[in-house]
Steps between C-alpha positions, in 0.01 A plus 500: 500500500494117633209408699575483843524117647274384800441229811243243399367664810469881350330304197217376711418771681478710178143551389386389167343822410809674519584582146183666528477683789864649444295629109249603674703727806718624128220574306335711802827711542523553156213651475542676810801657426626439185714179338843683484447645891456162630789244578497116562592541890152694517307224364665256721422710738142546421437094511717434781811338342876575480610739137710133359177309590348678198727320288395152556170624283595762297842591334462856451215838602409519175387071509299557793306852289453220190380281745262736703383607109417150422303450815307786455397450166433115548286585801278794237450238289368256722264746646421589158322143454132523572362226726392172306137510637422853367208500249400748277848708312373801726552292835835378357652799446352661827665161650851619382424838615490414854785241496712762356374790730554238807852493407585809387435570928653208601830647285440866477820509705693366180311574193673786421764301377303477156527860473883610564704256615493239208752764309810374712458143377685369177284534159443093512341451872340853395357332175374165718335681818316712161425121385353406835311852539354432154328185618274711749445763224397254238308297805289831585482636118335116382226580807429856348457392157275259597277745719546798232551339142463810319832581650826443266796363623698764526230702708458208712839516563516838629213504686692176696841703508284754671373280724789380645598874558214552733610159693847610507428833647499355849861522514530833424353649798442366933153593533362229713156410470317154619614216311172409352415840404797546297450222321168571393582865385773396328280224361231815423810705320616209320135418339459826417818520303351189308181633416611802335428566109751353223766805524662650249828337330805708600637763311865559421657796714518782261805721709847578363750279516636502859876507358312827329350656784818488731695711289276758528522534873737605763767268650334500825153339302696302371669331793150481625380353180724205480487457883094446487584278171770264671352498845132403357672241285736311730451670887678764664791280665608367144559826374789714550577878493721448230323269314197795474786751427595284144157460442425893490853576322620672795894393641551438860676819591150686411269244642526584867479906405143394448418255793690397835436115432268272383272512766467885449460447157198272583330719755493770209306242326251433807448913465443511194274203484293711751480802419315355137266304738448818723427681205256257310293530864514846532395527131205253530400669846515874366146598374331151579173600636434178699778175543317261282616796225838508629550155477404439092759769470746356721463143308593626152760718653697231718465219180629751284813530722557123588507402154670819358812475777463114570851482583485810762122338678658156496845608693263721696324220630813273573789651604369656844761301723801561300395909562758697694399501861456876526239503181341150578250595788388854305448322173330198650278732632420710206400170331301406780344818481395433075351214596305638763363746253389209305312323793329870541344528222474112444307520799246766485335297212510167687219585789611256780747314389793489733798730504725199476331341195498771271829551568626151440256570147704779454819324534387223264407766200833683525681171495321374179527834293884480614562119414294594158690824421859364561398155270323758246260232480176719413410918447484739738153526399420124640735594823205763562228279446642229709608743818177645486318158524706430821471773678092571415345150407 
């Protein structure tokens, strides 16, 4: 589409930040609501400006996503840099902790586009925002190795990974706490994370073939199967009904015998998703004798599921707007209630910590043993060991 034309007049009174603040507004409902649920007249909308104003800056949606991508991971990476007068490799690190915890508040509002939304750009601006992210990586990973030589690279590596997944976990959730606080709990989280042993190189997933295991079921586990596959892998608005039905071998005429639609289909999902969850609580809290018991069986039990059904946890945790309305307020509150269970137990072996922080601690484990899971970037065993440091260090 051509680029609108313009007075000299509409040219001056347009700000110079407005390439910017239209990314910005984009990358907010994005993560809001989802890339494929959001149009270009709601963005304009969002910074003030007409739908073909857009146009004068960006030529398509999916320009102004590469764009918000790039921004994001330009501004990690700056924050990422330690200041120039910090001394000792301990202070410099510690430096880049707190520039990167700063914004991590400042854009909690957006970061979530590192997680899910950098699937609906093309596999080249995909492979450059990586490029930029991998600046910050290396950037914190260099500081590490310095403080912990014994460390190998790869180690240092995931430790880092893992560190950004406790930073990123402010998107994931609207608890509101005092600006400075946050940081410095997320600051607290994030040093944690780096001061953790040398874990364990990843092991190969030892399961069937998945090509294997779906002949074995039903067609209805199957729909469900290639639904949580295509939906984790590319978002629920890219996928369609019949797309899952070739997927699972199953022709159209069948496919709706099984489910209404596609948002039915993904509401079986959410149930299913919590009902495991429900379980691995009840399981943990059955025969406990105090909570601090409950919760080193509740660890094990929850890693064990996020990295065995990665694909299910992940969709779990980021498809809740594109839920049907009628199952969206039940199973947002089922979730609400896991977590809750969490920040119980969490809690009771905290003394007087606030309600608030623990829970934001519990957020910030669940997101890292999720990010870690659906990379497969360690064990299950170092999932425990690193959710359990969170949520009792």
């Amino acid at each position: 589409m051509a680029a609108p034309t313009s007075s000299p007049a509409e040219r001056a009174r347009r700000p110079k930040n407005r390439k910017a603040q239209i990314a910005l507004a984009a990358a907010e409902l994005f993560c809001r609501r989802g890339y494929h649920s959001v149009g270009v007249d709601e963005i304009a909308d969002a910074v003030g400006i007409t739908g073909p104003a857009i146009y004068r800056h960006f030529r398509t949606k999916q320009a102004i996503l590469a764009h918000a991508v790039a921004e994001l991971s330009d501004g990690l990476a700056t924050a990422a840099a330690p200041a120039e007068d910090a001394g000792t490799p301990a202070d410099r690190l510690d430096s880049a902790l707190r520039n990167l915890a700063a914004f991590a508040v400042e854009r909690r509002s957006v970061t979530r586009l590192y997680q899910w939304e950098d699937r609906h750009l093309p596999d080249d601006e995909r492979r450059a925002a990586n490029a930029r992210t991998r600046v910050a990586v290396r950037s914190i990973r260099a500081l590490l190795l310095d403080v912990r030589p014994e460390l190998d690279r790869d180690s240092a590596t995931l430790l880092t990974l893992a560190t950004f997944s406790v930073l990123g976990s402010l998107s994931t959730h609207r608890l509101s706490l005092p600006k400075g606080r946050t940081e410095a709990l997320v600051r607290e989280l994030a040093a944690t994370v780096l001061a953790l042993p040398e874990p364990p190189a990843p092991q190969p997933p030892a399961d069937r073939p998945r090509e294997e295991m779906l002949r074995l079921v039903s067609r209805r586990e199957r729909l469900l199967a290639e639904a949580v596959h295509l939906f984790h892998l590319r978002g629920f608005q890219a996928v369609s009904m019949e797309e899952i039905g070739t997927r699972a071998g199953i022709n159209a005429s069948s496919l709706y015998r099984h489910f209404d639609g596609k948002g039915d289909l993904l509401a079986a999902i959410y149930h299913r998703a919590t009902e495991r969850l429900s379980d691995a609580a009840t399981t943990a809290l059955t025969g406990a004798r105090d909570p601090g018991e409950a919760l080193e069986r509740l660890i094990p039990t929850y890693v064990r599921i996020a990295f065995d059904q990665a694909g299910l946890v992940s969709v779990y945790l980021s498809e809740n707007d594109n839920l049907p309305p009628g199952d969206r307020e039940t199973l947002r509150a089922a979730q609400r209630r896991h977590v809750d269970e969490w920040v119980r137990l969490v809690g009771s072996s905290r003394g007087d910590e606030p309600a608030p922080e623990t829970r934001l601690r519990v957020y910030a484990a669940l997101n890292v043993v999720t990010d870690l899971a659906r990379a497969r970037l360690t064990s299950p065993a170092f999932g425990e060991e690193l959710v359990a440091a969170l949520l009792t260090s």
